[in-house]
Structure formats: C-alpha cells, structure tokens
MIKEKE-434705 format. One line per field, with one value per residue: residue number from 1; x, y, z of N, C-alpha, C in turn. Coordinates in pm, whole numbers. Last residue first. Example, Ala and Ser with C-alpha at 12.3 -4.5 7.8 and 13.67 -1.06 7.14 Angstrom:
residues 2
i 2;1
nxx 1285;1319
nyy -225;-569
nzz 708;780
caxx 1367;1230
cayy -106;-450
cazz 714;780
cxx 1290;1320
cyy 3;-330
czz 787;780
END
This chain:
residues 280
i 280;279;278;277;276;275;274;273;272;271;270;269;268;267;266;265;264;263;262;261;260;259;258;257;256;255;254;253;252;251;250;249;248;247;246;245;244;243;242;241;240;239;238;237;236;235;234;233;232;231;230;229;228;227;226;225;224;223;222;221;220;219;218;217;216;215;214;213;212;211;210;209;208;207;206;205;204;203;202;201;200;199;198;197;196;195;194;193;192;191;190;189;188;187;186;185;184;183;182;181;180;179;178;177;176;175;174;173;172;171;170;169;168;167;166;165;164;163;162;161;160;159;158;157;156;155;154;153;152;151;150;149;148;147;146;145;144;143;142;141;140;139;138;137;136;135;134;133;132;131;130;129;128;127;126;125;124;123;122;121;120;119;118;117;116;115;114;113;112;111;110;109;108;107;106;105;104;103;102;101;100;99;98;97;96;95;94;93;92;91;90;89;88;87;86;85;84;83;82;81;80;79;78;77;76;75;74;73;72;71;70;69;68;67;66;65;64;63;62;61;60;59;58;57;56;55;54;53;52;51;50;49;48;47;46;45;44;43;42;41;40;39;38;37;36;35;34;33;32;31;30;29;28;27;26;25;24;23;22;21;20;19;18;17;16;15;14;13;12;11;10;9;8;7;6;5;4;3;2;1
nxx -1006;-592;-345;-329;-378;-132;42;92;109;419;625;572;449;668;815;706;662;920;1104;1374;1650;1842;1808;1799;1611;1602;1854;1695;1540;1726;1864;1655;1580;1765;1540;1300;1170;1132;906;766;617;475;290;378;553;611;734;977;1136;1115;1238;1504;1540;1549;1839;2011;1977;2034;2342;2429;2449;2427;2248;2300;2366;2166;1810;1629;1632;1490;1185;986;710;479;190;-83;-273;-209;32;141;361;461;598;773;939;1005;1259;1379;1482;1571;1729;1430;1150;1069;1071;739;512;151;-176;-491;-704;-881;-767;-675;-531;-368;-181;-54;131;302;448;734;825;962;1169;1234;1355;1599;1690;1514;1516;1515;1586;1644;1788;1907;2222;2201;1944;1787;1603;1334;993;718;429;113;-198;-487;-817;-1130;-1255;-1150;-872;-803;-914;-746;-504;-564;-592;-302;-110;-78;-52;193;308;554;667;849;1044;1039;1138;914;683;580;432;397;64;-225;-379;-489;-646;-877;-1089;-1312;-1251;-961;-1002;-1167;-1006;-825;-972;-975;-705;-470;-205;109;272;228;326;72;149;321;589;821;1155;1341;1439;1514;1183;947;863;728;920;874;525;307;309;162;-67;-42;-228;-124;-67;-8;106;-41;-160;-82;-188;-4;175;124;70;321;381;215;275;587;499;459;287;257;237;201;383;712;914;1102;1026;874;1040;1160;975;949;1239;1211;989;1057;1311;1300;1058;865;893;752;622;514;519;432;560;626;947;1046;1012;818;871;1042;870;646;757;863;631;473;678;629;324;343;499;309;113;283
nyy 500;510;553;585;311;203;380;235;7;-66;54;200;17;-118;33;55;-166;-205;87;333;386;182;118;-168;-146;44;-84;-343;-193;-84;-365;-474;-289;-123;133;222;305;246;335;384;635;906;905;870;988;1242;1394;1493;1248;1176;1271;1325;1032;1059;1194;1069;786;887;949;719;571;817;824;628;392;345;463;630;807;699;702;730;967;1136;1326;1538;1640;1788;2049;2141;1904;1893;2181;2128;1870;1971;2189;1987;1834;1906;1709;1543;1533;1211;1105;1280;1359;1298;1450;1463;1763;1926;2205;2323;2574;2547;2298;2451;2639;2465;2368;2482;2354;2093;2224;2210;2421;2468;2250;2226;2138;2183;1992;1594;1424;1327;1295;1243;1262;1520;1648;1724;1539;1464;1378;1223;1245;983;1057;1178;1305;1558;1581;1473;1740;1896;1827;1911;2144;2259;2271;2535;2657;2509;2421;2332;2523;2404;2201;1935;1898;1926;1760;1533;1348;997;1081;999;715;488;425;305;318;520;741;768;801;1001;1184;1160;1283;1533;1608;1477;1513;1707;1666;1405;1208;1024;813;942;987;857;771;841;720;1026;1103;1084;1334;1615;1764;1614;1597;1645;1357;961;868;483;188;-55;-371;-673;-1017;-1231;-1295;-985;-735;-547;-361;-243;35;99;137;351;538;542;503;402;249;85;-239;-510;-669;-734;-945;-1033;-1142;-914;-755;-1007;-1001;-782;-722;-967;-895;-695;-509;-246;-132;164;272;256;387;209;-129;-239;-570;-785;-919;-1273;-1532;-1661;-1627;-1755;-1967;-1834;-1627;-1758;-1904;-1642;-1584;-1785;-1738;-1489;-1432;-1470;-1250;-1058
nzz 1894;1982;1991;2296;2371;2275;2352;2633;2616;2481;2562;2745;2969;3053;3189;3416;3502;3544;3578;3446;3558;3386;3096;2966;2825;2607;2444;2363;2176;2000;1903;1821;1553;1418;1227;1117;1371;1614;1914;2216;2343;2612;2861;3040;3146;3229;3443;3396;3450;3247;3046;3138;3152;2855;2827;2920;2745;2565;2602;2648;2452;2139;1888;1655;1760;1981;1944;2059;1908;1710;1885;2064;2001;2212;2230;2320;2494;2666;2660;2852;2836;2571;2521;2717;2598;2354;2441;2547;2301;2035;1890;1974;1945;1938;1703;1672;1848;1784;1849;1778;1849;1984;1893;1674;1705;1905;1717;1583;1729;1844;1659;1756;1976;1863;1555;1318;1168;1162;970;677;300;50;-89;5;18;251;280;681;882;1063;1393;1498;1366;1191;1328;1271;1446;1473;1413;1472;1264;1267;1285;1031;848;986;911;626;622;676;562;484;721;924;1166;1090;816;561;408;369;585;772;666;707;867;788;852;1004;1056;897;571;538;616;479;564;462;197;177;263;90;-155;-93;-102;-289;-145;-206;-454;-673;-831;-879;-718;-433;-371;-529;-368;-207;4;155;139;-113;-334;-453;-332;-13;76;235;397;434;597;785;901;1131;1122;1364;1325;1314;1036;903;686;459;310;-5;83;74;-170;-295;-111;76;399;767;994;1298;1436;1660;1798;1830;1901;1784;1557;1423;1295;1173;977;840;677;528;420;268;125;115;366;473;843;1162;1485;1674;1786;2074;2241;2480;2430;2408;2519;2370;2099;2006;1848;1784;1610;1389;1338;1248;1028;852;768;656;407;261;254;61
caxx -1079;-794;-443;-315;-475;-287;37;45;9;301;613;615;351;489;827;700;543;854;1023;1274;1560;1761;1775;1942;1623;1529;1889;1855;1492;1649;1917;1708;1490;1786;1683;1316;1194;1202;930;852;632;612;312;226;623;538;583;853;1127;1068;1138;1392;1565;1477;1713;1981;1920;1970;2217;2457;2332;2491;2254;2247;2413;2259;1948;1724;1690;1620;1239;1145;813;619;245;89;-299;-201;-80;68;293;399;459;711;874;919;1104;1341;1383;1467;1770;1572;1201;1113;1166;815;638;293;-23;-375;-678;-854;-760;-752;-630;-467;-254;-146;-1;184;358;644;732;806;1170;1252;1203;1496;1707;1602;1515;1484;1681;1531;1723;1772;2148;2238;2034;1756;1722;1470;1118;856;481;291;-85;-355;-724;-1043;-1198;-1309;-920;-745;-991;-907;-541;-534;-695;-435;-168;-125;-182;193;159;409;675;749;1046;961;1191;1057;714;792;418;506;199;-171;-328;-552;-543;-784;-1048;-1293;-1359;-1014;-912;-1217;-1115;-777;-899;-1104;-800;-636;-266;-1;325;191;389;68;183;197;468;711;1007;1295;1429;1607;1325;995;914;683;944;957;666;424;242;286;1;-43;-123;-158;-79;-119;167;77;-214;-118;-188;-123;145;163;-24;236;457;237;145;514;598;419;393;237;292;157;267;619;813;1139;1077;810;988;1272;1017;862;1168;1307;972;947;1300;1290;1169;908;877;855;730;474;647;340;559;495;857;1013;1087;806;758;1090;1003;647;685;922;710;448;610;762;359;262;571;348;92;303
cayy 581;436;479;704;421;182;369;465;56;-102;-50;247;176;-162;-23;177;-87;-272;-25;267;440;160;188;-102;-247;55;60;-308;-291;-14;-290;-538;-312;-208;105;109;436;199;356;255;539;801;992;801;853;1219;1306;1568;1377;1068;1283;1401;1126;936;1192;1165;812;877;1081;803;545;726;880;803;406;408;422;442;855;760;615;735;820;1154;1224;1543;1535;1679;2009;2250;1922;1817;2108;2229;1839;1853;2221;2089;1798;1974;1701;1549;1631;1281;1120;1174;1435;1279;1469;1390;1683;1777;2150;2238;2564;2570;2307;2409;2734;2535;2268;2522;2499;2116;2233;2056;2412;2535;2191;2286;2080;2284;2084;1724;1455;1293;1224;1289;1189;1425;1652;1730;1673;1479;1499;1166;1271;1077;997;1076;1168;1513;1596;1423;1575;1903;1824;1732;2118;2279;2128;2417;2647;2582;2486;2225;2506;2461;2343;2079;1810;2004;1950;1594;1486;1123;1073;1068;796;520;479;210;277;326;662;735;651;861;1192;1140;1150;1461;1638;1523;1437;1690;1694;1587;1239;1122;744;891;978;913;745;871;602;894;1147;999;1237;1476;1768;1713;1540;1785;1420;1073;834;613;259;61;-284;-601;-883;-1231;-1345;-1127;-789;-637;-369;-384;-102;117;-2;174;499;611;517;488;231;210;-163;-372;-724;-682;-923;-901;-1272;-1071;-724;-916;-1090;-813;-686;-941;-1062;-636;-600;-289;-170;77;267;194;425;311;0;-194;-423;-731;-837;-1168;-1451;-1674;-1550;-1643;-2000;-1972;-1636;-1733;-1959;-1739;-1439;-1763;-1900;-1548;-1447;-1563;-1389;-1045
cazz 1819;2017;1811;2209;2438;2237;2198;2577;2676;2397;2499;2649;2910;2990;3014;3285;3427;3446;3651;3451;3619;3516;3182;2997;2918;2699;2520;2447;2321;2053;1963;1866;1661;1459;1287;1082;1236;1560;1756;2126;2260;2561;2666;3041;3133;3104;3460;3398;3593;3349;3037;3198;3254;2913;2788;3023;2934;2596;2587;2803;2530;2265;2005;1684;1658;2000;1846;2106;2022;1674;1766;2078;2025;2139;2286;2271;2335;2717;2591;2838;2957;2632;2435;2754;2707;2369;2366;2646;2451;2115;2037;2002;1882;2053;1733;1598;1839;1836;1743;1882;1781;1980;2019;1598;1580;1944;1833;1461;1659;1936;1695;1590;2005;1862;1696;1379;1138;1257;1140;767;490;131;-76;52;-83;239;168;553;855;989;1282;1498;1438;1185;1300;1329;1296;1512;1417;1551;1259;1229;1380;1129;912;1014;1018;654;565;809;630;405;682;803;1159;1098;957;593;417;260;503;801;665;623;811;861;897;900;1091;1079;670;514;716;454;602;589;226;158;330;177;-162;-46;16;-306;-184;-119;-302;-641;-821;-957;-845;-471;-320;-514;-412;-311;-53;199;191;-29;-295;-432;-506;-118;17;240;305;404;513;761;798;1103;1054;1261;1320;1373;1157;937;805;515;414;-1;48;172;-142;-362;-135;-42;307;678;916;1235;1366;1618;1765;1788;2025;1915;1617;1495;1416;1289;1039;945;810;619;462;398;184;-7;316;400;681;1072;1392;1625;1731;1963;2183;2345;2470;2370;2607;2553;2203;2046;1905;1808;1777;1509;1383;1277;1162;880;815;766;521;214;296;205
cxx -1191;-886;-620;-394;-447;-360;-97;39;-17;157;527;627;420;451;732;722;532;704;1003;1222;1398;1634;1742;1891;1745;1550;1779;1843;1583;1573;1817;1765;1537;1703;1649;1524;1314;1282;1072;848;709;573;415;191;441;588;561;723;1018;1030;1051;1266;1485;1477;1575;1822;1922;1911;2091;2390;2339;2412;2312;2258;2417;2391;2040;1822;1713;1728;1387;1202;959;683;400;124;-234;-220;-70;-15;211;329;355;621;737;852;964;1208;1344;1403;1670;1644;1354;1142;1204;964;730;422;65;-265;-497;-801;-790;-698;-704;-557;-371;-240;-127;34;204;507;694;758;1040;1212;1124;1335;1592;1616;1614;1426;1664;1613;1664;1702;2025;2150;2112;1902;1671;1515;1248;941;646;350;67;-256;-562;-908;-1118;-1359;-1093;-813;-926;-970;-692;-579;-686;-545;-308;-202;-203;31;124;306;524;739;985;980;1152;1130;822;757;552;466;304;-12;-258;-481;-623;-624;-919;-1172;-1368;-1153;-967;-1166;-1151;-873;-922;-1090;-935;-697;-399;-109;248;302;367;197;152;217;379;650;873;1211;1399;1592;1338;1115;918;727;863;982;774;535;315;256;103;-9;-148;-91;-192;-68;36;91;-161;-140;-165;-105;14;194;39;116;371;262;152;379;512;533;365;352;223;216;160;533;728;1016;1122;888;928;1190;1102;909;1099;1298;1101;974;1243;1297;1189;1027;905;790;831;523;521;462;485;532;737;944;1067;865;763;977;1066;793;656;883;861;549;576;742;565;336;493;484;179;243
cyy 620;523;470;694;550;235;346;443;207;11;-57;144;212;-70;-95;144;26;-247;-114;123;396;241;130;30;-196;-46;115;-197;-253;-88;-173;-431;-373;-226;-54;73;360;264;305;272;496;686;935;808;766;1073;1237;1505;1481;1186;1223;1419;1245;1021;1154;1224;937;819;988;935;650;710;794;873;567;400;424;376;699;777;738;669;848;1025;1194;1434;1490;1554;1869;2154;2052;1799;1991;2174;1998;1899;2098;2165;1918;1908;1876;1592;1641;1416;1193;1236;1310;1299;1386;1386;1601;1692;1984;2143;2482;2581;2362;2346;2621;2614;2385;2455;2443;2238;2217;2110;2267;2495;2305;2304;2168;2217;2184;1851;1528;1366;1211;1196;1271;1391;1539;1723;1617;1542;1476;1249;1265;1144;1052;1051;1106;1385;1535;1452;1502;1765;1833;1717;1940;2197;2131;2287;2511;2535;2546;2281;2381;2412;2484;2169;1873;1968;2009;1739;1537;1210;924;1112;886;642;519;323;186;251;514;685;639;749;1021;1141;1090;1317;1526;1520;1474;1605;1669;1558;1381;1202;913;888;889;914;816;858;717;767;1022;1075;1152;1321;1624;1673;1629;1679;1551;1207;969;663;405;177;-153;-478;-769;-1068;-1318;-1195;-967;-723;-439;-446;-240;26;-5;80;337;483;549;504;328;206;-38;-336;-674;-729;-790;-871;-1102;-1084;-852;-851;-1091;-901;-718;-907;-986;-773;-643;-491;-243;28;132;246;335;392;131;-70;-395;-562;-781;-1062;-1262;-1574;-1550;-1602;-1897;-1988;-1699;-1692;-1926;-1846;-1586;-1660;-1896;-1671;-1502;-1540;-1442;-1164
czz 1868;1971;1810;2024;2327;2330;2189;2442;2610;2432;2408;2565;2791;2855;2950;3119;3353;3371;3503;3512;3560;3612;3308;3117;2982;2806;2620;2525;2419;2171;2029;1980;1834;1598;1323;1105;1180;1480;1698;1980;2189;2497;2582;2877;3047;3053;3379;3414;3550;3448;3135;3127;3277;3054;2807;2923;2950;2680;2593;2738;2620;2340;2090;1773;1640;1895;1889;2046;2092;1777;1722;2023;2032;2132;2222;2313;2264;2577;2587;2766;2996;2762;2528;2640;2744;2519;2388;2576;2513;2221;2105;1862;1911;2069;1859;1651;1782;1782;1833;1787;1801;1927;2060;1778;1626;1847;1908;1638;1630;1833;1781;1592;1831;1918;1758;1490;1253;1253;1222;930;555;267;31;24;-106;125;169;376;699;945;1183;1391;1446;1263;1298;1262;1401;1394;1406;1538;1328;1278;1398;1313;995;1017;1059;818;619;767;668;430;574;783;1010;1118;1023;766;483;270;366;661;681;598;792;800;803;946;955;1129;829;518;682;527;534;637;393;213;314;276;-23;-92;17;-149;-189;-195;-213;-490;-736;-931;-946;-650;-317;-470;-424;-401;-152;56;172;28;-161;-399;-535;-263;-56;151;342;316;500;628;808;1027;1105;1223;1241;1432;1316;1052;811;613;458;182;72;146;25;-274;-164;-44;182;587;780;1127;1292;1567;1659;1727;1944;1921;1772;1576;1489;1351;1178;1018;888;774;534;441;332;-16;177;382;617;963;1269;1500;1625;1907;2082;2353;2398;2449;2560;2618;2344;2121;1992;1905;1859;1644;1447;1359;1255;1016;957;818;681;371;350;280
END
C-alpha cells in the first residue's frame, strides 16, 4: 500500500484545488485498493472508515494523503464476507473472540465496529449475541456501523431478510447500552420514516448516505425526496458521506445537485458530522 503514496499524492496535487474535503465513512475492500484509493484521492477524500474481512483489512495503511479508520465485521454469515465471500477472519468463526476484540481496540488498531451483517445472519441488531461487542463499543468510546435496508442480489447470505433492515429493531440494543454511538448504514432506506423516528428520540444515532447517492440505486428524484426529509426533520447535523465502495464521483454529483442544501450543509455531511461523530 506505500507504494500508491507517491500516486494519492499527485493527484491531490493536481485535483485538490477544486476537489471537495470529504471524510467517506463507508468503503470495503477492493481486489483492486491502488485503484481505489486513488479515486478516493483524486474526489477530495481525506478520511476513510473501512471495513472487510480481517486479512485484506489490514492491508489498509495510511498515507501521507489519505487516513484509515478500521472497523471490524461481525455476525458473518457461515463466516463470510456478503458479496466478496471471504472469510472473516482466517479461523473462519462467525463472531470473533470477545477478548480478541477487546485487544485489537485497546491497541487502537480498530476505531469502530462494523459492518454489523446481522440482517445478512439473520438476527435482529438487538440480538443479545452482539450485546457483548456493543459493551465494549460502548466501554470504549467507539462507534458501531449497523447494516439496514435492503441488500443487492448474489450476497450469499441464506438467511438475509429485508424485515430485519428496519432501524425501529435498533431501539432495544439502544436503551441497553445508552452511550453508546451507532450509525444507520445506508440511511435504513428505504426505512426513512423508521430512520428518522430513531433519530430524533435518540440523539447518539447518526446515519450515512452511502447507497441512497447512488443514482445507479436510487434515482436522483428519491433521493432528494429523501434528503428532504431528512432536512425537514432537523437532522442535517447526523448525516454522512459514505460511498459503500459505488462510484464516488457520482455520489458527490447527486449531493451537489441538491438544491435544498447550502454549503454548510454540505460541509457538515461531507466531512464535519463524521468527525465530531469518530471523536473519542
């Protein structure tokens, strides 16, 4: 991964003036990362949350350019990866040694826990199982990135199921464990109306809008009316720039394209509510 420094590097060099600073909250692994990073560089990402099976999650290091925050993945189905299939973790379990996961965090070499693929297992996000990850997530300051809505075909998962995508399911693991900072991966679309009632009973709730900028996924004319009311409930302060490794390019697009957003709002989603939400 070095070895793309010099290349991150010179496109910021060349693209930075006009670029936007963004912090993308939301990318996995690719089987081609010099690709990727490079595309987030040269569009103005500075920050990255990034979560995929263990191995290739490592191979995520920082450069001079572009920093890393790693998460990690957990509830895997039949110990896998959705979509890429990849194991987990090199023992192949579903859930990862509890007090593993204690360690990796106090050595600060995960900042968050996530994607939680509970929907993708089968299990509701308050499912007790978790409860033991959330504790330290909560012990520790640090956020969990909760899977919702729907999911794409071919994810490999037998027992994924759309009821399980809705954030009400969010309320139980909530009042368990009251400090502790969850965001609604994907917006829970097309559960907005659920999102937004999570999000304005419980202020620790924050949600990206990674899938829902896709307009490969969602036409632009849903997501504006989307964007719409997440604007008309206040919660323009909770909102984050996620990718969830689509066409970065295009996800800018579909936020610039809004008109009912200012420039400070696209501040805030950009980059500002991410790093107030990662802050420890």
């Amino acid at each position: 991964m070095k070895k793309i420094a010099p290349i991150i590097g010179l496109l910021l060099f060349v693209f930075g003036a006009n670029a936007q600073k963004i912090f993308d909250v939301h990318i996995h692994g690719n089987k081609n990362p010099t690709s990727q990073l490079a595309q987030l560089a040269s569009n103005g990402v500075y920050k990255a949350a990034v979560s995929t099976s263990w191995d290739l999650q490592t191979s995520y290091q920082n450069t001079e350019s572009l920093l890393f925050l790693h998460g990690l993945m957990l509830a895997c189905p039949e110990g896998k990866v959705p979509y890429s299939l990849q194991f987990c973790f090199s023992d192949q379990r579903e859930f990862p040694d509890i007090d593993w996961v204690e360690q990796l965090i106090k050595e600060n070499k995960i900042q968050f826990l996530g994607e939680v693929l509970n929907q993708y297992y089968g299990i509701s996000p308050s499912d007790e199982k978790l409860f033991p990850y959330y504790a330290l997530a909560e012990k520790y300051n640090i956020p969990v990135g909760i899977h919702t809505g729907l999911a794409g075909p071919e994810h490999g998962s037998p027992n994924f199921k759309i009821s399980l995508g809705t954030p009400l399911l969010l309320e139980n693991l909530l009042q368990r464990f009251p400090k502790l900072k969850v965001w609604i991966m994907h917006a829970g679309a097309p559960f907005i109306e659920d999102s937004i009632a999570i999000m304005k009973y419980y202020p620790n709730v924050y949600a990206d809008i990674s899938a829902i900028n896709n307009p490969y996924i969602f036409p632009k004319a849903d997501f504006e009316a989307i964007m719409n009311r997440f604007i008309d409930a206040g919660l323009e302060d909770r909102l984050m720039f996620g990718s969830d490794n689509g066409d970065i390019k295009s996800a800018i697009a579909s936020i610039e394209d809004l008109v009912i957003l200012n420039d400070t709002q696209k501040r805030k989603i950009y980059y500002e509510n991410a790093e107030l939400f990662f802050a420890r």
